[in-house]
C-alpha positions as CSV (number, residue, x, y, z in Angstrom):
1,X,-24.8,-24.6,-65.3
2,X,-23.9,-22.8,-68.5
3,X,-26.1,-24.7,-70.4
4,X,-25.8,-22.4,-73.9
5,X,-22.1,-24.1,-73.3
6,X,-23.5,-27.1,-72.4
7,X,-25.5,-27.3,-76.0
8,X,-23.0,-25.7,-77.9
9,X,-19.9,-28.3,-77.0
10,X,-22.4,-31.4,-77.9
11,X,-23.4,-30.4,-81.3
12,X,-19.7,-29.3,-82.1
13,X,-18.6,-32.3,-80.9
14,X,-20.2,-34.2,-83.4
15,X,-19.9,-32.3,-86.4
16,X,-17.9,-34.7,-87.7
17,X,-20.3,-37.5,-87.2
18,X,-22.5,-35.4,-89.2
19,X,-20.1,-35.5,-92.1
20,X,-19.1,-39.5,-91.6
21,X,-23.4,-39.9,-91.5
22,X,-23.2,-37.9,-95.2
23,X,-20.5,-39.8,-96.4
24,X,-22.6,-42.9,-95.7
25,X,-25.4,-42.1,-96.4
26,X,-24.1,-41.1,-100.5
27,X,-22.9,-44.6,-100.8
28,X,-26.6,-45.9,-99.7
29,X,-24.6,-47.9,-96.3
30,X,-26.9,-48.0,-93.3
31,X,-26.0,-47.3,-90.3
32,X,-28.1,-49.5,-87.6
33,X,-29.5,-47.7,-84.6
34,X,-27.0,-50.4,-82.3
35,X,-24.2,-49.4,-84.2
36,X,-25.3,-45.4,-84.1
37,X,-26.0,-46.4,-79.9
38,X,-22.5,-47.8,-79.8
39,X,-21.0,-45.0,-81.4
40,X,-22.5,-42.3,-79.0
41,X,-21.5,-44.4,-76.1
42,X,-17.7,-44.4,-76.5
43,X,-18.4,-40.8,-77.2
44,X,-20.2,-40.3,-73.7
45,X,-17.1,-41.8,-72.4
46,X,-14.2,-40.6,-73.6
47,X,-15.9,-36.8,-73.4
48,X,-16.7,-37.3,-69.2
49,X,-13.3,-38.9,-69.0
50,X,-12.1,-35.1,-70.4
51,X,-14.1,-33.3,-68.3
52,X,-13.7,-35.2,-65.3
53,X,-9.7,-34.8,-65.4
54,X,-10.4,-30.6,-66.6
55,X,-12.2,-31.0,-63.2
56,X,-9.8,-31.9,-61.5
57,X,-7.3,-29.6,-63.1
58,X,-9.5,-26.7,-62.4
59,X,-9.3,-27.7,-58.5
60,X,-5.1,-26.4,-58.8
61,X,-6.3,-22.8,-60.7
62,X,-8.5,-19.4,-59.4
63,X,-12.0,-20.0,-60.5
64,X,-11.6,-16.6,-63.2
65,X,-8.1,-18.1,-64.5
66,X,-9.4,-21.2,-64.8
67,X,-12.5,-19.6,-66.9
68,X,-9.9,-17.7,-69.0
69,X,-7.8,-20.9,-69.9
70,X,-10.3,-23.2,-70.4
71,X,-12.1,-20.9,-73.0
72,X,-8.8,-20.2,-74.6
73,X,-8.2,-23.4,-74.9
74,X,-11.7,-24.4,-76.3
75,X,-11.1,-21.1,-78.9
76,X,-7.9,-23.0,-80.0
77,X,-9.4,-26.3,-80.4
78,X,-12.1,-24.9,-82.8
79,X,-9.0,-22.3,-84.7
80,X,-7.3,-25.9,-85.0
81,X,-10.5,-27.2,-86.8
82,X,-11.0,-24.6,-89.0
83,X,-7.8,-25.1,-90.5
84,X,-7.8,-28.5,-90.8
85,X,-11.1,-28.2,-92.7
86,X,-9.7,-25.8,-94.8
87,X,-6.3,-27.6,-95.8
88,X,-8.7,-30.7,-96.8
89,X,-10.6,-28.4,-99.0
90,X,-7.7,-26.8,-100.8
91,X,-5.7,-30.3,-101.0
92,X,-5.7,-31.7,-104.8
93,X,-6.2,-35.5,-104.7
94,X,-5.7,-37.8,-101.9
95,X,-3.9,-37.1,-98.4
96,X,-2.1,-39.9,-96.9
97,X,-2.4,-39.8,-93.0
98,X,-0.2,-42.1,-91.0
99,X,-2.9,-42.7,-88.1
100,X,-5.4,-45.7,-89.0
101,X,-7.9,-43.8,-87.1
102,X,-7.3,-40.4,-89.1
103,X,-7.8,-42.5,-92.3
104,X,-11.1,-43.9,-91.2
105,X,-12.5,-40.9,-90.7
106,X,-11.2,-39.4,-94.3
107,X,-12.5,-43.4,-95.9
108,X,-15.9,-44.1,-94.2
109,X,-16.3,-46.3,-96.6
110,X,-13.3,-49.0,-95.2
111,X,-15.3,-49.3,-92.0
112,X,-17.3,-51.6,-93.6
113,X,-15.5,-54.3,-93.7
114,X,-17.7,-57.2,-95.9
115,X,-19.4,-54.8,-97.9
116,X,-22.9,-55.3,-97.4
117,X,-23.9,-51.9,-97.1
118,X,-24.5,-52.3,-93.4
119,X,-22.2,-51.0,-90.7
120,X,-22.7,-54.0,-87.7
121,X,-22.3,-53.5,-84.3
122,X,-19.0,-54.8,-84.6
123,X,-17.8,-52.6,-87.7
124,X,-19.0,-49.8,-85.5
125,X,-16.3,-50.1,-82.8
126,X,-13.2,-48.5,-84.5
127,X,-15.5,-45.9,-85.8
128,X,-16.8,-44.8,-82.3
129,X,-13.3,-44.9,-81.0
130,X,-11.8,-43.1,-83.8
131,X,-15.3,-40.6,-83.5
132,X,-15.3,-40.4,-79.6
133,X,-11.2,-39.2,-79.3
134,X,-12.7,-35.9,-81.3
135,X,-14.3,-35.4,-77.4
136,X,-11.0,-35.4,-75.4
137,X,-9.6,-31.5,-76.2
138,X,-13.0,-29.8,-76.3
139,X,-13.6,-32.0,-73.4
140,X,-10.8,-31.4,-71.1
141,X,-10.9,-27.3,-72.1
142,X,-14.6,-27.3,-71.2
143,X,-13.9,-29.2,-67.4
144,X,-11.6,-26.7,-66.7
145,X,-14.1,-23.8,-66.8
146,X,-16.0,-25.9,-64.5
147,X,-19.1,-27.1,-67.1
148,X,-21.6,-29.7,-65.8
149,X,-19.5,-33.2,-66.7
150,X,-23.2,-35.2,-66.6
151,X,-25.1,-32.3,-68.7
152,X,-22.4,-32.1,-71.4
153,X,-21.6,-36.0,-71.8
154,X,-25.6,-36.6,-72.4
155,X,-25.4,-33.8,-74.6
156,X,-22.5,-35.3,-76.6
157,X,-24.6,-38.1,-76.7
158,X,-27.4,-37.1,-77.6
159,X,-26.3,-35.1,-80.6
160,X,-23.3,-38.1,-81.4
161,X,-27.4,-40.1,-82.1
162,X,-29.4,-37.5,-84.0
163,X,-26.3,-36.1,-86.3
164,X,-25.6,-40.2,-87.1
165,X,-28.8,-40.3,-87.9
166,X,-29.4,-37.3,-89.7
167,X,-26.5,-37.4,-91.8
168,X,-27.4,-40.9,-93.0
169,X,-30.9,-40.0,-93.9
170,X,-30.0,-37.0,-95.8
171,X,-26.3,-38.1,-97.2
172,X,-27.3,-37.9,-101.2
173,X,-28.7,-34.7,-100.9
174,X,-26.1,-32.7,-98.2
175,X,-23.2,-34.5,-98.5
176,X,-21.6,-32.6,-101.6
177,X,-23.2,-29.0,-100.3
178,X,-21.1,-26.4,-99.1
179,X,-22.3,-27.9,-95.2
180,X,-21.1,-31.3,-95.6
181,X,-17.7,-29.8,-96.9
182,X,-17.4,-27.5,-94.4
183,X,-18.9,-29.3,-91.2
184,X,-15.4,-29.1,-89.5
185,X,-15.0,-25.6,-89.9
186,X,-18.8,-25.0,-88.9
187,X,-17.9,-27.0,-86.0
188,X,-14.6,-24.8,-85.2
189,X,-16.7,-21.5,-85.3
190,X,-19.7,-22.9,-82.5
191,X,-16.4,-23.6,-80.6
192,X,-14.7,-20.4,-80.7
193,X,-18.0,-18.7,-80.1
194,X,-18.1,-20.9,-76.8
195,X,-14.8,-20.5,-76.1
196,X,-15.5,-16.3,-76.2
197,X,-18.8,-17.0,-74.2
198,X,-16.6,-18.8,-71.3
199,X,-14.0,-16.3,-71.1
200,X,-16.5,-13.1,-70.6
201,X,-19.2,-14.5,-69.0
């Protein structure tokens, strides 16, 4: 079990939940630990979905090609994040997005829908869709290198919880640092490091 992968993937995972926790948490909205339990939830199963299928993909490829792919692929997924962090950060004014899901994630704020400052259980379900599809290509590339589908789902899960949490808690004080505006990218570079760490190892 490559557990250092294992770690790695679950706290990259949820970087951005990290960064939707800041967002909150500046505009003094709470985030419930049912909602936060719901959230992790479709997180846990969208990323075993991922891995389950980069299982079975795995079965069709030599074990070392497989390892080569899969980290390759997991090494693109973080390049991908990186850049996308960085156009965000050099973009002047606001970026229309054409994907409802894309634009919750960029307006945290719309998620709560009767503005009480509370994100219910119900508000909290197009969040941890939009939050849990951030699991499927990290996902999928880590199944194929043949990572432990249970180990890496609780640890998606576990970290999708405590960086909800966190980032809530501590959201007037992080959220305009340079780590809330560069989660993404920090996010990108775990990835690429795991994505190295599958390929030689």
């Amino acid at each position: 079990m490559h557990w250092l992968s294992i770690l790695g993937i679950g706290l990259a995972a949820n970087l951005d939940n990290l960064g939707i926790g800041f967002s909150f948490g500046a505009r003094s909205t709470k985030i419930p630990f049912s909602s936060n339990l719901l959230i992790a939830i479709l997180s846990i199963i969208s990323a075993y979905a991922s891995i389950a299928f980069g299982h079975l993909v795995a079965n069709y490829i030599p074990p070392a090609f497989a390892n080569w792919i899969g980290g390759s692929m997991i090494i693109l997924v973080g390049l991908w994040g990186i850049k996308t962090n960085m156009k965000e950060i050099s973009t002047i004014g606001p970026v229309e997005t054409s994907s409802e899901l894309a634009n919750l994630l960029k307006n945290p704020n719309k998620v709560d829908r009767n503005g009480d400052n509370i994100i219910s259980w119900t508000e909290s379900w197009t969040l941890g869709v939009a939050l849990a599809l951030n699991c499927i290509a990290s996902g999928f590339s880590a199944g194929i290198t043949g990572v432990s589908a249970l180990g890496t789902t609780l640890s998606i899960g576990m970290f999708s919880l405590l960086t909800v949490a966190l980032g809530v808690h501590v959201g007037n004080q992080i959220a305009q640092t340079w780590f809330g505006r560069y989660s993404n990218a920090i996010g990108g570079l775990i990835l690429i490091c795991i994505g190295i760490y599958e390929i030689v190892v």
